[in-house]
N, C-alpha and C positions, 0 to 999 in steps of 0.2 A: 214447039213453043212452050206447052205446058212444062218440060224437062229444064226448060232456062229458068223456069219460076221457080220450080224444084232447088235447084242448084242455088238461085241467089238465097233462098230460104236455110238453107243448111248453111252458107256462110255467117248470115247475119247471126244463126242461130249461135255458131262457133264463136263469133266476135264477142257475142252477150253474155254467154259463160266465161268466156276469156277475163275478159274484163271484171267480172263479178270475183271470179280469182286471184286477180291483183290486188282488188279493193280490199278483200280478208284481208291479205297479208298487210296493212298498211295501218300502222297506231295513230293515234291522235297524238304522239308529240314528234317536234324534229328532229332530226337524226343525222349525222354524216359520219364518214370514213374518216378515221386517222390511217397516218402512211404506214403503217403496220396492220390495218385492217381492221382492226375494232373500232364499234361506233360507239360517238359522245353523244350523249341526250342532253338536250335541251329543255330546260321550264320558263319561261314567261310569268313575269310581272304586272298586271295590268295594272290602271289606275282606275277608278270612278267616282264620279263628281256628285252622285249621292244626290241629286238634287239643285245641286251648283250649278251656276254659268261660267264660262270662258271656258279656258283650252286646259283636256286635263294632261296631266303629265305623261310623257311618252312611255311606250311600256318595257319595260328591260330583261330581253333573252337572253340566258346566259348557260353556262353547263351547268348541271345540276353539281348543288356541294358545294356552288361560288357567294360569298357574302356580296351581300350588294347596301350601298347608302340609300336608306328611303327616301324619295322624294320629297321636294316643298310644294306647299301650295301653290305655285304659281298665280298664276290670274286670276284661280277660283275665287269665285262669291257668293256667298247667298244671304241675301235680302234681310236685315236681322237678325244674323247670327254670325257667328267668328266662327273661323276654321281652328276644329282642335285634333288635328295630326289624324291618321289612318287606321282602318278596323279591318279583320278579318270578315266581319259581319257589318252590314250595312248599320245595323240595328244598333251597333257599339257593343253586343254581347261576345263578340270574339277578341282577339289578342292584338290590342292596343299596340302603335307602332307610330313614336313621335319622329317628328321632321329632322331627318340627321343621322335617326340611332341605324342601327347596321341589321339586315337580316340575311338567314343563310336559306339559300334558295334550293328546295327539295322539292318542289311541285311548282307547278304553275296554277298562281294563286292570283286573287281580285282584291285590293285593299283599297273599300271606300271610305271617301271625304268625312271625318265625323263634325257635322255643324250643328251649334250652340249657342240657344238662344243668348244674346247678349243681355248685361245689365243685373248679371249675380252678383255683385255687390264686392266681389275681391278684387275689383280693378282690370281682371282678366278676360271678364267676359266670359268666362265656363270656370266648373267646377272641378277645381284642381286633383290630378288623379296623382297622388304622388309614390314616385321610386324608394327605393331603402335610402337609409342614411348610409352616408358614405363620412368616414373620415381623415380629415383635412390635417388637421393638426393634432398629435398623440399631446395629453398630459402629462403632466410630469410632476416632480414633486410639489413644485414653488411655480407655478402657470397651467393654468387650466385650458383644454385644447379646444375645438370644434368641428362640430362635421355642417354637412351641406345635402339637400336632397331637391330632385328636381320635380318638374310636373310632365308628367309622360305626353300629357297632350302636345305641350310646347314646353322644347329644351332652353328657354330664354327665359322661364318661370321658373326663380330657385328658391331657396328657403336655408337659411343656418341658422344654429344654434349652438351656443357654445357648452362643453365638454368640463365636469370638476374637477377639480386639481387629487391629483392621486397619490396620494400621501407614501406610497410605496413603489409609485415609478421611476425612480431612482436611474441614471447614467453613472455605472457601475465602471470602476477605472479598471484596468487588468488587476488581479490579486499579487500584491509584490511579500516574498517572505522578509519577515522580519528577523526572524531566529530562526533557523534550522533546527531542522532536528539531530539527533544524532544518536548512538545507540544506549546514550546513558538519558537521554530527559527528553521532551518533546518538546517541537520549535513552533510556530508561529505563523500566518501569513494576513495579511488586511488588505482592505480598496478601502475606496471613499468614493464618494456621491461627488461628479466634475459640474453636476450644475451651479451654475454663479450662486455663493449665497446660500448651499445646503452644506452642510456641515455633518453630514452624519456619513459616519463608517463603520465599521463591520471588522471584524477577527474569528478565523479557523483557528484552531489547536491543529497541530503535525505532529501524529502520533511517531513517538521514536524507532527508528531504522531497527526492525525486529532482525534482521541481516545482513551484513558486511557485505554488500558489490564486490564482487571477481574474488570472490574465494572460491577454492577450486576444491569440486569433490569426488570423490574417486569412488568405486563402486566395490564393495567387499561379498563377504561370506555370502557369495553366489548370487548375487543383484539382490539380496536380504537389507541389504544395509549402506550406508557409506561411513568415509573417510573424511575428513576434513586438512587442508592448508591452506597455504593464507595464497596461493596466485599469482591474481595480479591485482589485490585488493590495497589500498594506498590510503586509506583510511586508518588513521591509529589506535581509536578507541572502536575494537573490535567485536563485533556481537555472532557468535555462532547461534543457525536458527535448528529448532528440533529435528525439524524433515528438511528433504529435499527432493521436488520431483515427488510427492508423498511418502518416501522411504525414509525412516530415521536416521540420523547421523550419530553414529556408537562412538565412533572412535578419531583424536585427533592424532596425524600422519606424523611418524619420525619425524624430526627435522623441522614439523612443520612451521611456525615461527621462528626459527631459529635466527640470533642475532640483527631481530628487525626493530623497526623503530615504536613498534606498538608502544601504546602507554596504559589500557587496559583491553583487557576480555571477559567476555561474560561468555560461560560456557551451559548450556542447558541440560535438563536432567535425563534427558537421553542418551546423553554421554557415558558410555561405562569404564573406556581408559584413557589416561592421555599418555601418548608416547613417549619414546625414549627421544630427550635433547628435544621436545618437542618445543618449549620459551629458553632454550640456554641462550646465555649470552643477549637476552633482552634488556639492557640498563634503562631503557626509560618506563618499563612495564613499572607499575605503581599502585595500580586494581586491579586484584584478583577473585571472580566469584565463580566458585566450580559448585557444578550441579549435585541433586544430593542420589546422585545415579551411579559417581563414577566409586572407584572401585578398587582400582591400582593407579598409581601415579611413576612413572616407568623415572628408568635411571636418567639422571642429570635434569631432566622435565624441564625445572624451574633453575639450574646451575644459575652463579654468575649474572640474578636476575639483582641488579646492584642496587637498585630504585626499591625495590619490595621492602615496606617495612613492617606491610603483618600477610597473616594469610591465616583462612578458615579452613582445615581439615575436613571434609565433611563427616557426619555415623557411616557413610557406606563404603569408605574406605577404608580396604584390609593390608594395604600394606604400604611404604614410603617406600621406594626404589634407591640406589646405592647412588650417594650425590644426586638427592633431588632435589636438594635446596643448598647446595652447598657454595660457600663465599658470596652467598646474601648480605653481603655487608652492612645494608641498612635492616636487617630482619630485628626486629623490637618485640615482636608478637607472636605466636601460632600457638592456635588452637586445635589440637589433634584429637578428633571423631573418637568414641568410643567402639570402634570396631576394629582401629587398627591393632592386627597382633604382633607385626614387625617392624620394627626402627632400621633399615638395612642399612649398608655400609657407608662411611661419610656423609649420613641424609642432610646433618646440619652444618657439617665441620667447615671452619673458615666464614663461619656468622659473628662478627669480631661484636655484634652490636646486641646480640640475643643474651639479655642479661634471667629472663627468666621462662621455663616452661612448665608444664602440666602435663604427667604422661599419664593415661586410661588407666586403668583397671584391667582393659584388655589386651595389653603389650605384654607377651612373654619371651621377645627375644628384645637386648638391643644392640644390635653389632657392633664389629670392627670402627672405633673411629667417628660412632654417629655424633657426639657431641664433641668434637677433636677441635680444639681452637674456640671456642665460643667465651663469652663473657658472664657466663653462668654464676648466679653466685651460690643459692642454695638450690637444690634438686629434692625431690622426692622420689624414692625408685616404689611404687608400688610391689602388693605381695603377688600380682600375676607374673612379675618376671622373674623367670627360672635361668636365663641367659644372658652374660655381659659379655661382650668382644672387646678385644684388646684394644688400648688407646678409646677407650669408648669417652671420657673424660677427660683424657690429657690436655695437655697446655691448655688451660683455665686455671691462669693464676689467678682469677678473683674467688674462684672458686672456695666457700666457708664452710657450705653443711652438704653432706647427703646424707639424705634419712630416709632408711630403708625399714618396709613395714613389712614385709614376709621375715618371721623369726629362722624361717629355712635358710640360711645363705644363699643364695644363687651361686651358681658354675658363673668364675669370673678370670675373662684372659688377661696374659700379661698386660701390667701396667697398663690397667684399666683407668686408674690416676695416674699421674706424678710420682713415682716410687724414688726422687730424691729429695731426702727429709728437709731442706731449707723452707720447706713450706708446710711446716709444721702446727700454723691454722688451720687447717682445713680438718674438721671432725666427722665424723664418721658414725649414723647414729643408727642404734637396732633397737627394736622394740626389748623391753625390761625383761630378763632372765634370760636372753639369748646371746648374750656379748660373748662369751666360752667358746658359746657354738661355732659365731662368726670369728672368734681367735685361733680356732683350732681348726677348722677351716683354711682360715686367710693367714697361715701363722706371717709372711711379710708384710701385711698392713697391720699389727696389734696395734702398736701406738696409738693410730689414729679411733680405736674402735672403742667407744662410748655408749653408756646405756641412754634409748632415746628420752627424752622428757627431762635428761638430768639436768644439773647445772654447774657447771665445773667452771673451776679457775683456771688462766691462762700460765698452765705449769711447764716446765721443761720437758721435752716430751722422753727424755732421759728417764725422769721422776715415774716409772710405771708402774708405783704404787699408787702413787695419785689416781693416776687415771682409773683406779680398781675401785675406789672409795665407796661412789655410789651403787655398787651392788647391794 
């Protein structure tokens, strides 16, 4: 008998640990299986009436992380006082939660009844706990806006006030351009103010296209440098920029413009040559500004550029290339840099319009035919040039004076003028006590050869004692 007592004793005893062992494992919130095996937890909402009668609001489980709507008062009441929305703390020291607004539910929390002595004097019966302002309506230049803010106790106590007019809030239209830009001046763009009644607008400046779109640049002297042509650029008044890609642009490519419709270029001072036929055959080219970099100006460059009626030579240019300018037919003007020392072959020839030039100091050659065909009337050959090529002057029948200031004659090829006498105007003038020099030299031009500064009569040129007079 005693053995059965025994035995029921070690059962119960097993049961009572048992059980004390499931209880550990067991939390205070609820729990269930999703069909993949993880558990959702649950938090609870309660409500408390805080002192109130009737029925308080039922409590709301949900997964934790779900926003839930707070509760209304429902039936509550309490005797002398108005219900003003729910407290973390009984006491109203905790976080305020009016009827309506939303909370997200992370614990299972108690939010009691906050009641309020009635009879405070704002109509509401409690003391208005109020939200930020919120705004309703933005100002603007010409109406002033408002906002609105609530009372946390109760979402059906609001408050506005209106907003001043903002003399700088402005309904900005898109920016439309007025004037482009382009590579020679700078264009324009405006909006205006679309509210009824403001009148005020606004203008950008559009700084000028420092670079020509779809010009194409080629890569030289070992990725050191590039190239320039014109692409697939379709714009006429043409702006080359210094760099490219941060590499400089030296040089512009044979060909490159060749017989396009450009109407100017501006070429920058990083430029050190322009090619050969580089603007030939450009008749609407019209403006020409070369940088003060370049250097050589290659053959034909400028040919056949019909439009051109002046051009600036720059100082750092040493030489004009063979037909770099030639049959310019509108050319009226050029100014040639002090550095260049050669005039090369037909640079001007076939410029029917170039009635005057100025050559350097530093030109000692001027070739074959450079001023072959022009409208010249009087020339000055400076005492730097040691060399004339042939035809360098011919057919310039307007042709009246050249006067030569080197007392040395220069080396002068055939029929570097006119050598048929019907055009027995054209005088020939050397500085005083070297006329001999230049006769004995030049003995087929004597005629023409006068001492400079004189002033002689329009005599037979037969008559060549005449012409001796002023020595």
């Amino acid at each position: 008998m005693k053995s059965n007592f025994n035995l029921i004793g070690i059962i119960v005893l097993v049961w009572i640990i048992g059980f004390g062992i499931i209880s550990c494992e067991t939390d205070d919130e609820p729990r269930s299986k999703t069909g993949n095996g993880n558990e959702n937890v649950f938090y609870t909402v309660s409500y408390n009436a805080n002192g109130g009668s009737g029925t308080t609001p039922s409590s709301q489980t949900v997964n934790a992380g779900t926003s839930i709507t707070v509760a209304s008062q429902g039936n509550l009441t309490y005797s002398g006082r108005i219900f003003g929305g729910w407290n973390t703390h009984a006491n109203g020291s905790g976080t305020p939660y009016a009827v309506g607004s939303s909370m997200t539910v992370n614990a299972s929390i108690t939010l009691y009844a906050q009641w309020i002595i009635s009879g405070n004097g704002n109509g509401s019966g409690h003391t208005h706990q109020w939200d930020e302002w919120v705004r309703d309506i933005v100002p603007t230049c010409l109406m002033e806006g408002s906002e609105t803010r609530i009372c946390l106790l109760d979402s059906t106590h609001t408050e506005t006030r209106s907003v001043a007019i903002n003399s700088d809030a402005h309904d900005w239209s898109n920016w439309e351009i007025t004037t482009p830009a382009t590579v020679i001046t700078d264009g324009e763009e405006n909006r205006s103010c679309q509210n009824v009644g403001c009148s005020v607008s606004e203008s950008n400046i559009l700084p000028r296209i420092t670079s020509t779109p779809g010009l194409l640049f080629t890569s030289i002297d070992f990725g050191s440098a590039f190239s320039v042509s014109r692409g697939t650029a379709t714009d006429t008044n043409v702006i080359i920029p210094a760099t490219h890609n941060g590499v400089p642009v030296t040089t512009i490519s044979f060909n490159a413009f060749r017989e396009s419709n450009i109407t100017s270029i501006i070429i920058p001072d990083s430029v050190t040559s322009i090619g050969i036929n580089a603007f030939f055959g450009c008749s609407s080219l019209t403006n020409v500004t070369i940088g003060n970099s370049v250097t050589s100006i290659g053959a034909s460059a400028f040919a056949s550029c019909t439009g051109l009626s002046s051009i600036v030579i720059p100082n750092s240019v040493t030489s004009i290339g063979q037909n770099a300018f030639n049959f310019c037919t509108s050319l009226t003007s050029v100014t040639i840099g002090n550095s260049v020392t050669s005039i090369d072959n037909g640079a001007f020839s076939g410029c029917t319009s170039l009635t005057s030039i100025i050559i350097p100091n530093s030109v000692t050659n001027i070739s074959s035919g450079a001023f072959n065909g022009t409208a010249l009337i009087n020339i000055t050959i400076p005492n730097s040039v040691t060399t004339i090529g042939s035809n360098a002057f011919s057919n310039n029948n307007s042709l009246m004076n050249i006067i030569f200031l080197n007392p040395t004659p220069p080396q002068i090829g055939s029929s570097f003028i006119n050598d048929h006498y019907n055009d027995h105007l054209l005088r020939i003038h050397v500085p005083v006590g070297s006329a001999e020099a230049y006769r004995t030299f030049w003995g087929r031009y004597l005629v023409r050869i006068h001492n400079i500064w004189c002033t002689l009569p329009n005599l037979d040129w037969w008559n060549w004692n005449d012409y001796c007079s002023c020595q």
